[in-house]
ZAFIDREN-926867 format. One record per residue (C-alpha): residue number from 0; residue in one letter; x negated, y, z. Coordinates in steps of 0.2 Angstrom, whole numbers. Last residue first. Example, Ala and Ser with C-alpha at 12.3 -4.5 7.8 and 13.67 -1.06 7.14 Angstrom:
+-----+------+-------+-------+-------+
! pos ! code !    xx !    yy !    zz !
+-----+------+-------+-------+-------+
!   1 !    S !   -68 !    -5 !    36 !
!   0 !    A !   -62 !   -22 !    39 !
+-----+------+-------+-------+-------+
//
This chain:
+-----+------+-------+-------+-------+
! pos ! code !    xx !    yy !    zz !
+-----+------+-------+-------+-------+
! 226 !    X !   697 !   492 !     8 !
! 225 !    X !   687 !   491 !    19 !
! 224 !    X !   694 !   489 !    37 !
! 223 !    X !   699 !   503 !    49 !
! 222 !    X !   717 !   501 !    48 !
! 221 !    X !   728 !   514 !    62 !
! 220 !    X !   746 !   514 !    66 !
! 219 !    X !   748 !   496 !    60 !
! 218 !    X !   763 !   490 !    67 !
! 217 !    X !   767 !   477 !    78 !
! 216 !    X !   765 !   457 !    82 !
! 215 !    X !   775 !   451 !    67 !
! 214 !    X !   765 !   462 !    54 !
! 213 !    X !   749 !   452 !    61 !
! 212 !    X !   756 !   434 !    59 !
! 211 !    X !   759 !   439 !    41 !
! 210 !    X !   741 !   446 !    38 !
! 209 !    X !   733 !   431 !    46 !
! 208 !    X !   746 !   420 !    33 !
! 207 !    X !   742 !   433 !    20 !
! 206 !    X !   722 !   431 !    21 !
! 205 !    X !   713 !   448 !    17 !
! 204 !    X !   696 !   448 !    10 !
! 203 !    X !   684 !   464 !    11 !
! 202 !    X !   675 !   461 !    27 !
! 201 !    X !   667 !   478 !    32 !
! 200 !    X !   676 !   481 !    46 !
! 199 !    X !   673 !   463 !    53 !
! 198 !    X !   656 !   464 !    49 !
! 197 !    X !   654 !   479 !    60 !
! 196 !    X !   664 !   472 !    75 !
! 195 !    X !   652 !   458 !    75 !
! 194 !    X !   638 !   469 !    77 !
! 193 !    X !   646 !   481 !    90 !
! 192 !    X !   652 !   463 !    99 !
! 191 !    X !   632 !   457 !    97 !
! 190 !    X !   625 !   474 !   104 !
! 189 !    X !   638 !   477 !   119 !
! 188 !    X !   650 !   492 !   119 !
! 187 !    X !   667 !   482 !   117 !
! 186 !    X !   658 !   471 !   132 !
! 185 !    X !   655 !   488 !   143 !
! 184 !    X !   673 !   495 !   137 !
! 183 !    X !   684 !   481 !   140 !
! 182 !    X !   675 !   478 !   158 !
! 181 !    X !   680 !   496 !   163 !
! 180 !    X !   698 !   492 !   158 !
! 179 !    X !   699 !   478 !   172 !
! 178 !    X !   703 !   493 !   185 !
! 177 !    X !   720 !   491 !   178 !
! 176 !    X !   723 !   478 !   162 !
! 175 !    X !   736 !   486 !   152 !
! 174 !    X !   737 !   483 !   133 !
! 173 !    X !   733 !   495 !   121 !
! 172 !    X !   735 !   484 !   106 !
! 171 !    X !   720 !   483 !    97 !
! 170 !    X !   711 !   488 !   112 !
! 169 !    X !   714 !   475 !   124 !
! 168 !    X !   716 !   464 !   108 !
! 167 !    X !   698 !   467 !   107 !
! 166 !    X !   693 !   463 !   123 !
! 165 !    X !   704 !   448 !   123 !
! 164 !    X !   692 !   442 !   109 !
! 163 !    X !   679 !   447 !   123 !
! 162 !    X !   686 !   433 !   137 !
! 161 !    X !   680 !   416 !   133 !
! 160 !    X !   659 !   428 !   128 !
! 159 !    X !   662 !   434 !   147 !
! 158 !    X !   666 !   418 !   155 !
! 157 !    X !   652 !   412 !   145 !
! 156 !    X !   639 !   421 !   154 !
! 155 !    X !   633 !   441 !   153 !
! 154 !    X !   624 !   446 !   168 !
! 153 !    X !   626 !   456 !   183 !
! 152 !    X !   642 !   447 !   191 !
! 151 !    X !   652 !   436 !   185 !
! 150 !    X !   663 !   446 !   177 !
! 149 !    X !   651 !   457 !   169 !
! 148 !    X !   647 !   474 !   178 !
! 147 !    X !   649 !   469 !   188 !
! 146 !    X !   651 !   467 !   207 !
! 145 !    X !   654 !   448 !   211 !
! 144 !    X !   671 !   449 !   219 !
! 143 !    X !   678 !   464 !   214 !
! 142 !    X !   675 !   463 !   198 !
! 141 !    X !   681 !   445 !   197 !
! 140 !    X !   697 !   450 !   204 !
! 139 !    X !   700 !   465 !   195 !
! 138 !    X !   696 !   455 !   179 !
! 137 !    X !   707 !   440 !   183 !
! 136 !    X !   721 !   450 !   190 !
! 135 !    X !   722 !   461 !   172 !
! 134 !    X !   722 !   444 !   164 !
! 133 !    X !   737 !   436 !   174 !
! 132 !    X !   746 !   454 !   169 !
! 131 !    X !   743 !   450 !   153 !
! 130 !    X !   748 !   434 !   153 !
! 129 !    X !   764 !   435 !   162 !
! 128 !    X !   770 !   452 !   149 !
! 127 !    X !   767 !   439 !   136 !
! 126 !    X !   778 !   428 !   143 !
! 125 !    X !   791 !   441 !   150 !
! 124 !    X !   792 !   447 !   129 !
! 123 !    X !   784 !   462 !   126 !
! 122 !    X !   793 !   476 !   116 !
! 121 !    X !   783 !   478 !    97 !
! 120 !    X !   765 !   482 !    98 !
! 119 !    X !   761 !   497 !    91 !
! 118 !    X !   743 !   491 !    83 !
! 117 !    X !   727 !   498 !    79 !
! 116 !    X !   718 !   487 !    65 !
! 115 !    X !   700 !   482 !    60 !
! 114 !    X !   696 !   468 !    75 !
! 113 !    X !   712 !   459 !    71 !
! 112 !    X !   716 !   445 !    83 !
! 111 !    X !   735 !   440 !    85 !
! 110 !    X !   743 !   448 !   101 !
! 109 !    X !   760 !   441 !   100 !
! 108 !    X !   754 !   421 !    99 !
! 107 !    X !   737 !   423 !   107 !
! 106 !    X !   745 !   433 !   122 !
! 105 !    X !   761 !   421 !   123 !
! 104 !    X !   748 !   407 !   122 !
! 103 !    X !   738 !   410 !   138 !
! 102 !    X !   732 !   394 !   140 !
! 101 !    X !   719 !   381 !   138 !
! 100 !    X !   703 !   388 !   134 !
!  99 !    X !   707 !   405 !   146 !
!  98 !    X !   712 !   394 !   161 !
!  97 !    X !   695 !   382 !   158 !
!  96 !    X !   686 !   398 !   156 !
!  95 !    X !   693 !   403 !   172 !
!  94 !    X !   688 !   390 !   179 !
!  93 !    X !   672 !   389 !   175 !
!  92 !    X !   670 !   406 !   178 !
!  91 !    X !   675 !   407 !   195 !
!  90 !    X !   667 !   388 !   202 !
!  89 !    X !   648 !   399 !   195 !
!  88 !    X !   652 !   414 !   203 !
!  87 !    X !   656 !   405 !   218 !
!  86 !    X !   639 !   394 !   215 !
!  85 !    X !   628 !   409 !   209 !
!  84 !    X !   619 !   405 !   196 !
!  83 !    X !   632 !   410 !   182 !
!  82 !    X !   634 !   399 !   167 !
!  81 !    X !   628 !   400 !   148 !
!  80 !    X !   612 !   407 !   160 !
!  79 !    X !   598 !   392 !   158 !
!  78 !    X !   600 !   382 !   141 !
!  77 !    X !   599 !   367 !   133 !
!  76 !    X !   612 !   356 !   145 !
!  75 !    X !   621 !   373 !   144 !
!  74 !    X !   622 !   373 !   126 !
!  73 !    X !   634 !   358 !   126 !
!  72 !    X !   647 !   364 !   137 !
!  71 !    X !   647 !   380 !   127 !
!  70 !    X !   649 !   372 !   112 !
!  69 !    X !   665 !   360 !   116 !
!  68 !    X !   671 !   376 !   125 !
!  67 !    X !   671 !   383 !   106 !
!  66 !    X !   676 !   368 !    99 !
!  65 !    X !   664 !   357 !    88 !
!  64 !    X !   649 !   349 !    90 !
!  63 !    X !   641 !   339 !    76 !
!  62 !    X !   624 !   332 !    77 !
!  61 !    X !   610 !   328 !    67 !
!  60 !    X !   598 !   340 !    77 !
!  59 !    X !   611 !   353 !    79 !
!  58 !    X !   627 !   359 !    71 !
!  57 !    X !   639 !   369 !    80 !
!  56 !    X !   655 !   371 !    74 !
!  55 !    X !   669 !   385 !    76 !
!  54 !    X !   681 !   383 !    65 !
!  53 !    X !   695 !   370 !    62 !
!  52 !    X !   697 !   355 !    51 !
!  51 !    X !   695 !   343 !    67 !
!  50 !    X !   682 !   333 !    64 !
!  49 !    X !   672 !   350 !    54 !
!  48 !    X !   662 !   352 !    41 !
!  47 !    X !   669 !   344 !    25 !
!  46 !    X !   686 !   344 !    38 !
!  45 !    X !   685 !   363 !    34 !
!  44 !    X !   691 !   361 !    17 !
!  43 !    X !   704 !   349 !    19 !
!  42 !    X !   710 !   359 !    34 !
!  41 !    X !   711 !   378 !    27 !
!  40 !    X !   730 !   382 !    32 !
!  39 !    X !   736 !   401 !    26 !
!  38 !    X !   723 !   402 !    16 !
!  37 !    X !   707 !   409 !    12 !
!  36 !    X !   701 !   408 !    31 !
!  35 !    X !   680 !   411 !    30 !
!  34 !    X !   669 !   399 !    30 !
!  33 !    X !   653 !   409 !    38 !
!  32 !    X !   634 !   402 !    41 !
!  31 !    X !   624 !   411 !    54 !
!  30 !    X !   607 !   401 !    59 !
!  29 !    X !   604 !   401 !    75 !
!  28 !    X !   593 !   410 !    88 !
!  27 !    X !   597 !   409 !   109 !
!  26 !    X !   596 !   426 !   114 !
!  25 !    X !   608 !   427 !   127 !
!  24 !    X !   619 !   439 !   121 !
!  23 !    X !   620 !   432 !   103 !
!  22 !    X !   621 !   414 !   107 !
!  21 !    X !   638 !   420 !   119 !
!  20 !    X !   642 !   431 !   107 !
!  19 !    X !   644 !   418 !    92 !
!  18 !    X !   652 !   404 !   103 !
!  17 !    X !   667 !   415 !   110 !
!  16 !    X !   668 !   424 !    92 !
!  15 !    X !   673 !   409 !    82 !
!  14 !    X !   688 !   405 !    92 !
!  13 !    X !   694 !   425 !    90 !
!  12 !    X !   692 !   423 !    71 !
!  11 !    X !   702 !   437 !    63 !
!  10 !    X !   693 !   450 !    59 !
!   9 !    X !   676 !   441 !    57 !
!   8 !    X !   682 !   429 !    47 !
!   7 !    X !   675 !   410 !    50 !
!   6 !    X !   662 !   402 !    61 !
!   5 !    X !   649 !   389 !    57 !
!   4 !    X !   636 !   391 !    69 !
!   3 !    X !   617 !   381 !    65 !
!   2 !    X !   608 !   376 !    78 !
!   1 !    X !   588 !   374 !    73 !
!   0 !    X !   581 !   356 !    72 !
+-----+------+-------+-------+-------+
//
């Protein structure tokens, strides 16, 4: 059976994106099915899919795997390069996954995810100035460490696809991350983020809970979506 990847809005799904480029850029095929947000709280609707009523969700030979490290966990029983080879790279990114999984909630919090929009984000809280500069170390360290031009070294691995929805907020909100910048612009220019970025801008829907979170952040100074 073929894997199938249930993810939701492009614009606004940084959870769904960590699965979905990390299949893209390594080449493993699925089958792309979207449940996008249409309210503020989807649950009941995405416990038809999902245990936990939340996106994403990997379905494979009668099984049901959900969350995004859940996924990645699972695909590198399948597949070669989900992590690095090399066994310092390899203890990095995993960590750092694990770091990125499970914290940083000042950055997801005040820098929602909104691939369409340019924001002027309102003055940074010391918890979200913390994170930023906890991301800025991880990309210098890891560049420094394993050479680029991915963090892990010369190819693209899960530590990457945990990392791009920071990628765009990088952008989104002009945040600071040093020498780490030239990692923003090599995965912002990557096939799959170009792709994703490109059905994001073209998504028509708006969901007012998504929208309300983004007005709280900042403002708009630039909206490239339709419509």
């Amino acid at each position: 059976m073929s894997y199938v990847l249930i993810t939701a809005n492009r614009n606004y799904s940084s959870w769904s994106l960590r699965p979905w480029v990390l299949m893209k850029a390594l080449g493993i095929d699925f089958e792309d099915r979207i449940e996008p947000f249409t309210k503020p709280t989807n649950y009941d609707e995405f416990r038809a899919f999902s245990p936990t009523g939340q996106v994403p969700v990997l379905l494979h030979d009668g099984r049901t795997v959900w969350d995004s490290l859940g996924i990645a966990l699972y695909l590198a029983e399948r597949h070669e390069g989900i992590w690095p080879a090399d066994e310092a790279a390899r203890a990095f990114a995993i960590c750092a996954v694990a770091e990125m999984h499970g914290g940083f909630s000042a950055l997801r919090n005040d820098c929602t995810m909104n691939v369409g929009v340019r924001m002027r984000p309102r003055p940074m809280r010391e918890a979200l100035l913390r994170d930023v500069a906890r991301v800025r170390e991880i990309f210098e360290q890891s560049l420094a460490q394993f050479g680029g031009p991915w963090l892990a070294g010369e190819a693209f691995t899960a530590l990457d696809a945990f990392f791009a929805p920071v990628g765009f907020r990088i952008r989104t909100y002009g945040l600071d991350v040093g020498k780490g910048q030239a990692w923003v612009q090599h995965i912002l220019a990557h096939p799959a983020m170009l792709q994703w970025e490109a059905e994001a801008l073209a998504e028509t829907w708006r969901e007012e809970g998504h929208e309300a979170e983004l007005a709280a952040c900042g403002e708009i100074v630039e909206d490239h979506r339709t419509g």
